[in-house]
C-alpha positions as CSV (number, residue, x, y, z in Angstrom):
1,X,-13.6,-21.3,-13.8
2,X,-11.3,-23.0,-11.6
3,X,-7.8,-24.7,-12.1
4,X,-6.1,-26.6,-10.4
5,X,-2.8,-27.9,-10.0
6,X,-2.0,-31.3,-10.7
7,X,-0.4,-33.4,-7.6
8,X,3.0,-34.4,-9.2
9,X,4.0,-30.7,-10.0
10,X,6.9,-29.9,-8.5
11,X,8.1,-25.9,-8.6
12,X,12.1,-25.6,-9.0
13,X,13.5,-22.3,-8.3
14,X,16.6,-21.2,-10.1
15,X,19.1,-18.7,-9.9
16,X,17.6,-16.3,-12.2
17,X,14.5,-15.6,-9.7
18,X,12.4,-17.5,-11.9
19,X,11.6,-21.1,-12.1
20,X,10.6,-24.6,-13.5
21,X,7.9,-26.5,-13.3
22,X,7.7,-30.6,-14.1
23,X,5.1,-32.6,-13.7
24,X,7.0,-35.9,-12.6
25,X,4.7,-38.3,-13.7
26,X,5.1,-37.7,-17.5
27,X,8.3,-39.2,-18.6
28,X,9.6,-37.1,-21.3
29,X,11.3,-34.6,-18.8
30,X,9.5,-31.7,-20.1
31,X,10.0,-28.3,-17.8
32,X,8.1,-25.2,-17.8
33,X,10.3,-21.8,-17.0
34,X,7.4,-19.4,-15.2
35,X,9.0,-15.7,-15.7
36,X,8.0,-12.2,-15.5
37,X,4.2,-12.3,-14.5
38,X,3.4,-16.0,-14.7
39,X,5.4,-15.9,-11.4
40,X,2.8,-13.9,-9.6
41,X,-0.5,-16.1,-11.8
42,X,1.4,-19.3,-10.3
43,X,1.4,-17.8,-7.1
44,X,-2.3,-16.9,-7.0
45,X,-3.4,-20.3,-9.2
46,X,-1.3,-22.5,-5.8
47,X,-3.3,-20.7,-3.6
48,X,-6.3,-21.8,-5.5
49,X,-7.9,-18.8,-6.5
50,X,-10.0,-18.9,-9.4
51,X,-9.5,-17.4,-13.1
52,X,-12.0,-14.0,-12.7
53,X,-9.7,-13.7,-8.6
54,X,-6.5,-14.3,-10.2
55,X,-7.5,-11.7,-13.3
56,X,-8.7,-9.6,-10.3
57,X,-5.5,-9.8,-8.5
58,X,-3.2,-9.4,-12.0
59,X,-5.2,-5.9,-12.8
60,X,-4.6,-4.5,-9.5
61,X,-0.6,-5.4,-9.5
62,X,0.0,-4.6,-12.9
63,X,-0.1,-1.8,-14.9
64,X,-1.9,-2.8,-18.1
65,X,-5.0,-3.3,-19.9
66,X,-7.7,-5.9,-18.9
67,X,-7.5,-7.4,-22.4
68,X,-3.6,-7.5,-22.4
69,X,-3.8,-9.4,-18.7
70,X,-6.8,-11.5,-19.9
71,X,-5.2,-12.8,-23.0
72,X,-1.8,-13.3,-21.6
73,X,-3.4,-15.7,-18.4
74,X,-5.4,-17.6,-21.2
75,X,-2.1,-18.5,-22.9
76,X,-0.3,-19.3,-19.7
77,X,-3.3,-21.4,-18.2
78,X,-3.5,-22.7,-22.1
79,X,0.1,-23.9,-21.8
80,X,0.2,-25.1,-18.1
81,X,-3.0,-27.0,-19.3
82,X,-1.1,-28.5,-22.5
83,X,2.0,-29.5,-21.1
84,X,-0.3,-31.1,-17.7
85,X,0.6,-29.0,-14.9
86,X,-2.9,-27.9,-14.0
87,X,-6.6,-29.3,-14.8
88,X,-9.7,-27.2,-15.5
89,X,-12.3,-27.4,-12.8
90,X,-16.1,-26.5,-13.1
């Protein structure tokens, strides 16, 4: 499956290392604060890689189980999806 992100996403960094996302065309001012490793999902999901690449990529930079990766990028791609920073793609 492929995702990808919506044109009026804009990525704010801040001074934590982390950072915001807000889709500007929704007027309730709603950000999303991408920590930890959603950082590096974000990064691979901007480049366009798909979800089985992007799970690929996870495994091999962290040090955890395949489930444990897997459920954790459903719930971020869940909540991206939600709040309408990214679109599924078939």
């Amino acid at each position: 499956m492929n995702y990808l992100v919506k044109e009026d996403v804009i990525k704010k960094d801040d001074q934590n290392g982390d950072f915001l996302l807000v889709n500007i065309s929704i007027e309730d001012d709603c950000y999303y604060r991408v920590t930890g490793a959603a950082k590096f999902a974000w990064q691979k999901l901007s480049e366009g890689l798909t979800y089985e690449n992007i799970l690929d990529e996870m495994l091999k930079r962290f040090d955890t189980s395949k489930d444990q990766v897997s459920k954790d990028l459903n719930v971020f791609l869940d909540d991206l999806t939600k709040y309408g920073l990214i679109s599924k793609s078939d």
